[in-house]
Backbone bond lengths (Angstrom), bond angles and torsions (degrees), N, CA, C in turn:
res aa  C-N    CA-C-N  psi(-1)  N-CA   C-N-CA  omega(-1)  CA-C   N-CA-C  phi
1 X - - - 1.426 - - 1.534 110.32 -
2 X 1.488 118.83 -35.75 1.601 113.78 178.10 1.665 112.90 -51.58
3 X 1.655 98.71 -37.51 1.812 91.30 -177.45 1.435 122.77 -71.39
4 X 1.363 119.61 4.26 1.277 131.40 173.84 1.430 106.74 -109.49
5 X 1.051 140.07 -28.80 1.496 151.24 144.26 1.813 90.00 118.83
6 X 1.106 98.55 41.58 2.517 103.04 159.65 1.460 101.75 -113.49
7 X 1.588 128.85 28.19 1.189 115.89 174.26 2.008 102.41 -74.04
8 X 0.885 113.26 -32.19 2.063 90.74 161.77 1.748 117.06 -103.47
9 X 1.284 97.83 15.46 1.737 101.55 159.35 1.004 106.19 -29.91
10 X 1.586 112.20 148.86 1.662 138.83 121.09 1.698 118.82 -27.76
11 X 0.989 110.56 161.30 1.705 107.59 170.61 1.411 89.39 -100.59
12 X 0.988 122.39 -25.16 1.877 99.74 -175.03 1.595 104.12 -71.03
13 X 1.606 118.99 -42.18 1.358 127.09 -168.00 1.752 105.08 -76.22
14 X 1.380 120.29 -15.44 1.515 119.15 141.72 1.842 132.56 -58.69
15 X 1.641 70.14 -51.47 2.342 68.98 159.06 0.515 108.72 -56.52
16 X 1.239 146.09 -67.21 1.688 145.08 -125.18 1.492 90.75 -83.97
17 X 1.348 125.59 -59.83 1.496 127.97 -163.02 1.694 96.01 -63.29
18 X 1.435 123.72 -64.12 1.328 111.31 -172.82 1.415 106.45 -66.15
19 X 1.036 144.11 17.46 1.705 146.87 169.35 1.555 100.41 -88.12
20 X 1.759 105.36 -72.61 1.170 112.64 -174.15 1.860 128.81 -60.15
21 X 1.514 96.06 7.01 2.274 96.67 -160.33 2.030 71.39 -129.16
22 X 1.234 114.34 -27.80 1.653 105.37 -177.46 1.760 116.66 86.07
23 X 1.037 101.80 46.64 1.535 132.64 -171.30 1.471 107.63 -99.72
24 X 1.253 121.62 141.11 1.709 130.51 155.17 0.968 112.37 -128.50
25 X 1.630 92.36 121.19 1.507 133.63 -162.85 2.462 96.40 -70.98
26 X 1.301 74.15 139.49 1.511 78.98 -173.08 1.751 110.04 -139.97
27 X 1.285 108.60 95.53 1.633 129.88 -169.87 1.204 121.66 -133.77
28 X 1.381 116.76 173.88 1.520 141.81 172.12 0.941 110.91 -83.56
29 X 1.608 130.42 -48.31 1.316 135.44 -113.73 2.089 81.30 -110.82
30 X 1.365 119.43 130.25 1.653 123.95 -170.63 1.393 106.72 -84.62
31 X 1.473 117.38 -11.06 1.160 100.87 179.34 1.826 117.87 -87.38
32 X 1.216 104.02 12.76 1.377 100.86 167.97 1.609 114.99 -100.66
33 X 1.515 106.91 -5.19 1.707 124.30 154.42 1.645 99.61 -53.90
34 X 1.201 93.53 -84.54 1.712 107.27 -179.29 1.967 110.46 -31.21
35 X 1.252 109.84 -58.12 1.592 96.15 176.34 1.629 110.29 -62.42
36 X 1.019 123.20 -32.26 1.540 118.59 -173.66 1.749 101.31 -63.66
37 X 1.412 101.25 -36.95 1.524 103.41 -161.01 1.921 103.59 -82.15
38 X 1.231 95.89 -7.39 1.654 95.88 -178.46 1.365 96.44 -104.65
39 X 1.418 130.17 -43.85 1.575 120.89 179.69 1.046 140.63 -74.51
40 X 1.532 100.00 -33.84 1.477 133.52 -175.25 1.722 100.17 79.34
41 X 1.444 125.34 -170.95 1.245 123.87 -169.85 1.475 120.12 -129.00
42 X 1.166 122.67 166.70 1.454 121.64 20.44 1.956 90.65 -101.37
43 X 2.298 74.00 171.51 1.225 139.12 36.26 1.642 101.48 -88.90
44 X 1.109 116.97 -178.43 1.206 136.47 178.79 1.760 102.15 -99.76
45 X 1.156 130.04 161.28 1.222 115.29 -158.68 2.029 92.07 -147.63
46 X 1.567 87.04 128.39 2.454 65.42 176.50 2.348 70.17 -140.00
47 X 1.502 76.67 133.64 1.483 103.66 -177.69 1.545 121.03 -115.00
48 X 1.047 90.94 96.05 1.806 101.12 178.75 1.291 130.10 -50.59
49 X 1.672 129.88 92.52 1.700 108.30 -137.94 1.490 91.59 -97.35
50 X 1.315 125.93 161.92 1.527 119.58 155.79 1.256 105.00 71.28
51 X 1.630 128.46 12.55 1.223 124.32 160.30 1.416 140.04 -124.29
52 X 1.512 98.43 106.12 1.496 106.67 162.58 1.476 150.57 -113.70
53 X 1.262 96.28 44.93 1.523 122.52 177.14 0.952 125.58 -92.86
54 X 1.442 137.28 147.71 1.355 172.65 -3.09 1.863 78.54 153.96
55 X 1.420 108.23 141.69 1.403 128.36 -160.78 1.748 105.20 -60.67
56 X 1.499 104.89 -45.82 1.636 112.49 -173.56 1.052 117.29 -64.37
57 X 1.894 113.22 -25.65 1.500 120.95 -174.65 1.568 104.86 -90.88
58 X 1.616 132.08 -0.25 0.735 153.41 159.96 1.430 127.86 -42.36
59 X 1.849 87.92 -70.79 1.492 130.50 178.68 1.528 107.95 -69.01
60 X 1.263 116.62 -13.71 1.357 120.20 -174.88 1.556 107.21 -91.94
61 X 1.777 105.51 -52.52 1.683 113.05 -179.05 2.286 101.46 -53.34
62 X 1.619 96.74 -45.55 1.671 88.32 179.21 1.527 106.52 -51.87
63 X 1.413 125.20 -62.02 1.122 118.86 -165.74 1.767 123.48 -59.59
64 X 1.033 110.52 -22.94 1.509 121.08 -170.63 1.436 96.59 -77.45
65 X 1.416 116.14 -49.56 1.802 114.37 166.65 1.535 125.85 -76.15
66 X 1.571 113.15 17.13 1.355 90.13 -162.46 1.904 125.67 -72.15
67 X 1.548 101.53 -20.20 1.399 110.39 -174.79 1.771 86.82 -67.49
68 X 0.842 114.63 -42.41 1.798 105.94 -173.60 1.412 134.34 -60.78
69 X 1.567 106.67 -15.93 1.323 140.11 161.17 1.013 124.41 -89.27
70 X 1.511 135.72 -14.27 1.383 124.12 154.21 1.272 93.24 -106.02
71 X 1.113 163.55 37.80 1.470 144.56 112.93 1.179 119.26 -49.47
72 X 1.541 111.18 -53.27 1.410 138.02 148.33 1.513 122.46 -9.48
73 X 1.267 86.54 -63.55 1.495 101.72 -163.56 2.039 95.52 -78.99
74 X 1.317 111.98 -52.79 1.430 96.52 162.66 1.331 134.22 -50.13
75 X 1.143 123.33 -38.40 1.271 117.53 -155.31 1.983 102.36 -85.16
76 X 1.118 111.64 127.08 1.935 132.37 177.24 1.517 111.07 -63.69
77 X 1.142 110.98 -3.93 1.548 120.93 -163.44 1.421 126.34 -72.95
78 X 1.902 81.08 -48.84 1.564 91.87 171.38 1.543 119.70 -149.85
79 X 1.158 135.22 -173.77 1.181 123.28 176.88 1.769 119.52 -137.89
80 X 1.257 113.25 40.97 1.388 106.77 -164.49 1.838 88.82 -152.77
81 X 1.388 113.47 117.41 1.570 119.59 158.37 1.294 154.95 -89.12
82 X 1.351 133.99 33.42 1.186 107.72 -121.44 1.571 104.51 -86.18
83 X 1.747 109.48 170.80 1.346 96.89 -167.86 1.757 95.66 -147.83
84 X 1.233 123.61 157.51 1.598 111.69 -160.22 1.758 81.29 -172.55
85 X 1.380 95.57 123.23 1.842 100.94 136.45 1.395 133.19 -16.64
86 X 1.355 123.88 107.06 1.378 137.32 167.75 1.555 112.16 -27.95
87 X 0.942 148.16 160.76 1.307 136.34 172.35 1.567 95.18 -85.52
88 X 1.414 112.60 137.50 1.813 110.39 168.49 1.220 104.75 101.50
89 X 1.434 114.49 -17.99 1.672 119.20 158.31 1.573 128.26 -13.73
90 X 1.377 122.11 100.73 1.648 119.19 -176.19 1.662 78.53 -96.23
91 X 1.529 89.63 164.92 1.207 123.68 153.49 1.583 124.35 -135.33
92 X 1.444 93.62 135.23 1.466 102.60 176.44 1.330 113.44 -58.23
């Protein structure tokens, strides 16, 4: 969001921008669950549950889901992902 200059955005003024450029918004934070679930979509929304780790361990949970996220991202059906660590999860 800083390279678009909404790094102290609103979450609504994040919808709107990832609505209007056609973006899915990809966070921690549930209350962008909650706007999806009151607006419906897009944006499309994939919500990282139970995670607050360190950027690489981050980059790891995206990558481990990524075929599941562009299914995601295709499919018209719905608009909400959520995605969380396996239980038993190591990290490198």
């Amino acid at each position: 969001m800083r390279d678009v200059g909404l790094k102290q955005a609103s979450d609504e003024a994040i919808w709107e921008w990832a609505k209007q450029n056609g973006y899915t918004i990809v966070t921690t934070d549930s209350d962008f669950v909650a706007l999806s679930a009151g607006r419906g979509w897009p944006p499309k929304v994939v919500h990282l549950e139970e995670c607050d780790f360190p950027l690489r361990i981050i980059e790891e949970l995206l990558r481990q889901n990524a075929v599941r996220i562009s299914e995601f991202d295709k499919d018209s059906r719905t608009g909400i992902l959520a995605v969380r660590f396996a239980a038993g999860t190591r990290f490198r």
